[in-house]
N, C-alpha and C positions, 0 to 999 in steps of 0.2 A: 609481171608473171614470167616464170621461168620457159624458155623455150622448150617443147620436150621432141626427143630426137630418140631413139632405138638406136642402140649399140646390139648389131647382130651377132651376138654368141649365148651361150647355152654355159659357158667356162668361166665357172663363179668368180677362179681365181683371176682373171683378167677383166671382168666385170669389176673387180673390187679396186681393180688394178688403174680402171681407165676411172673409176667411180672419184678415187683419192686425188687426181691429176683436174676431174673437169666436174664433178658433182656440186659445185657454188654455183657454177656459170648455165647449168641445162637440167632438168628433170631428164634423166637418162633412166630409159626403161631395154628391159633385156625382152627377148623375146620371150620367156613365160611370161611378161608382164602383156605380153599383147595376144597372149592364148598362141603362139605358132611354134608348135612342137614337127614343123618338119625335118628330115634331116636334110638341109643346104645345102645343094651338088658344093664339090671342091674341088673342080676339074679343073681347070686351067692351069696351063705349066709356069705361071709367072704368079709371085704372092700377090703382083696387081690384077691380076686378072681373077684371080681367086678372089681376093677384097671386092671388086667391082660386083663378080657374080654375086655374093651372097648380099650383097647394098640391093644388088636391081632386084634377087627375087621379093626383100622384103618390100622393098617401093612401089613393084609393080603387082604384089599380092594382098599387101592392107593400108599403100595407098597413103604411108606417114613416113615422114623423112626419116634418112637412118645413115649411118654410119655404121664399118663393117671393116675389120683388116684383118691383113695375114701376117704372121712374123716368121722368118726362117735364120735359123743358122746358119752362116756360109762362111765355109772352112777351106781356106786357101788352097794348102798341103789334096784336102779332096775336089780341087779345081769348082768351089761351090756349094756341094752337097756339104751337109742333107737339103739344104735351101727349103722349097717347096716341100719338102718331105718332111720334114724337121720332126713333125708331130708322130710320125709313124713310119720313122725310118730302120726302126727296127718292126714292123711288121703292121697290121692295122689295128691291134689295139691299143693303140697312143698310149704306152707303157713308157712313160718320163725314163726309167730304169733300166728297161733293157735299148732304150734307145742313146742311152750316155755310156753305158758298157760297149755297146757296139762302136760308137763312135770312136771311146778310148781305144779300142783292138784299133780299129783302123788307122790310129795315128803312133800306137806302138812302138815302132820304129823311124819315124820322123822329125826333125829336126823342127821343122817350121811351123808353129802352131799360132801362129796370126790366126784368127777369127772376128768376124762379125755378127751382131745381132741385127737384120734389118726389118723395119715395120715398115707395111705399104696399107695406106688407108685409103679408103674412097669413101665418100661424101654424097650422097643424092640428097642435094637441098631444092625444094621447089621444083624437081624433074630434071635439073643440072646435075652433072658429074662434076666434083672435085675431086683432086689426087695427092695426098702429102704423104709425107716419106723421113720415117726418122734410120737413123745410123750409128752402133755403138760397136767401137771397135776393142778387139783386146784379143786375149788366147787362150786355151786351151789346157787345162794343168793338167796333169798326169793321174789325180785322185782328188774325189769328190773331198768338197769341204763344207761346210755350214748346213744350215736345217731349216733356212726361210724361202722364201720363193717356191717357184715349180719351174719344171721342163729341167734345160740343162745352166741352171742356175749355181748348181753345185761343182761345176768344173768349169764356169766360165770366169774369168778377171777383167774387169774392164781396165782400159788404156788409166792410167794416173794413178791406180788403185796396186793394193798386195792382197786385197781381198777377194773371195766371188762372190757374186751376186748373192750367191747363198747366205754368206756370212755377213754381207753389209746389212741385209734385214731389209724391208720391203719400204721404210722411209727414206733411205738412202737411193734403194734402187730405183723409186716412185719418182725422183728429181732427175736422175742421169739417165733412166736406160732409154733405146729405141722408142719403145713404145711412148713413154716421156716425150721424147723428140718431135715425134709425130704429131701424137695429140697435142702438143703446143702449139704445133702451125695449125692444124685445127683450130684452135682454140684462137688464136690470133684473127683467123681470118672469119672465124664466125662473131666474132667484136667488132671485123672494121665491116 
């Protein structure tokens, strides 16, 4: 029997996203599946501490193991940001569009468009904290390209590729990106 574990988000696309990476290995249920339509403080200044927060409310509210992460952008040239902000760095209605428009104004005139995509996951298995971390390094292009993914998928390239995320399509991106990365050691360590 499948172990079942709650992945804390409400974000079909990354539900679908973590779904295609670990759905053989666990009965992953989202939080409508477990009736908790709360909105999940997302206070913390670090994507771990934000992961942790939204893991302990559901563990310590309905009491079933859960997994829970943050992902942010972190763009050299902006010493970091959007990082933690990523989702609503252009304002708080997590507008994927005006948040990649802003970004591109900000980097306008800059040479150095190194970026990272980093996921911080935490883990409450059996009332334990675990913390894994994936890392997807690339840059920044000047104008959106492709039409798959979300967030800033359309202006991002990862390191080895000429594509973005956008345009590699979500099988491609489902094996390399961050969130990939993470959920692997996830995955590894909920095997051994």
């Amino acid at each position: 029997m499948k172990k079942k574990l709650v992945v804390a988000t409400n974000n079909a696309h990354k539900l679908e996203e973590i779904s295609a990476i670990l759905g053989e290995k666990m009965e992953l249920l989202s939080l409508k599946d477990i009736h908790c339509e709360a909105d999940i403080p997302e206070t913390a200044d670090t994507l771990e501490g934000n992961a942790r927060q939204k893991a302990m409310y559901i563990y310590e509210n309905y009491g079933i193991d859960c997994f829970a992460d943050d992902t942010g952008l972190e763009v050299e040239a902006l010493n970091g940001a959007p990082g933690v902000f990523s989702a609503r760095y252009a304002g708080e209605g997590h507008d994927s569009e005006a948040n990649m428009q802003k970004l591109l104004h900000e980097l306008k005139d800059k040479e150095n468009r190194k970026a990272q995509f980093r996921t911080a996951i935490c883990l409450i298995l059996d009332g334990k904290e675990y913390l894994f971390e994936g890392i997807v390094k690339g840059k920044i292009i000047e104008e959106k390209k492709g039409c798959a993914g979300f967030g800033y998928d359309p202006i991002f390239v990862p390191e080895g590729y000429h594509s973005t995320f956008a345009e590699l399509g979500n099988d491609i991106k489902n094996t390399i990106s961050h969130r990939a990365r993470a959920v692997e050691k996830l995955c590894q360590f909920l095997k051994g």
